[in-house]
Each structure stands twice: as C-alpha cells, then as structure tokens.
C-alpha positions, 0 to 999 in steps of 0.5 A: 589447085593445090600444090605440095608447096602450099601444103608445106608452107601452110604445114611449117606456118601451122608448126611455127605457130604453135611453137610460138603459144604460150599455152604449150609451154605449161604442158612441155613443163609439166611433161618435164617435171613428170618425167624427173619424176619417174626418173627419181622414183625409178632409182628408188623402186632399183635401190629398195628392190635391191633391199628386199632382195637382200632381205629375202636372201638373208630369210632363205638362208637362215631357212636353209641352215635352220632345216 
C-alpha cells in the first residue's frame, strides 16, 4: 500500500534530484539573462515613450497655434 509519506519522501527525492542536474542550471541562466533583458528593454521602451510623447505634444501645439 501506498501511504502519504512514501509519496512525499519519493516527491522531495524527485525535487532534490533535479535541483542537483547540471542541465537545469543552463536554462535557470538563461532565464536570468532573459529577464534582464526585458528589464533593460522595459526602461527604454518608458523613456523613448516619454520622448514620442513630447514630440508629439510639441507637433499638437504648434498645430493648434498655427490654426
């Protein structure tokens, strides 16, 4: 019969195992470098967003005043 705590025991074998393979380290790496670069390309998406936004603040008013 299988009990709850074989289950459990054979469950935290399976995860200690895993945690101890090399080959997981490569993809926790590259997950790493993935996500400092959206980080990186979320910043400069903000700033040049906060650029067009001048620019085209800048074109609405001279529009405005030209009319």
């Amino acid at each position: 019969m299988v009990t709850l705590s074989m289950v459990l025991q054979n469950s935290l074998a399976y995860i200690l195992s895993t945690l101890k393979r090399e080959e997981g380290q490569d993809f926790a790496e590259y997950a790493i470098i993935l996500a400092l670069v959206v980080i990186v390309a979320a910043a400069g998406f903000t700033g040049l967003g906060n650029a067009v936004l001048g620019v085209v603040g800048n074109v609405s008013g001279q529009l405005t005043a030209a009319v």
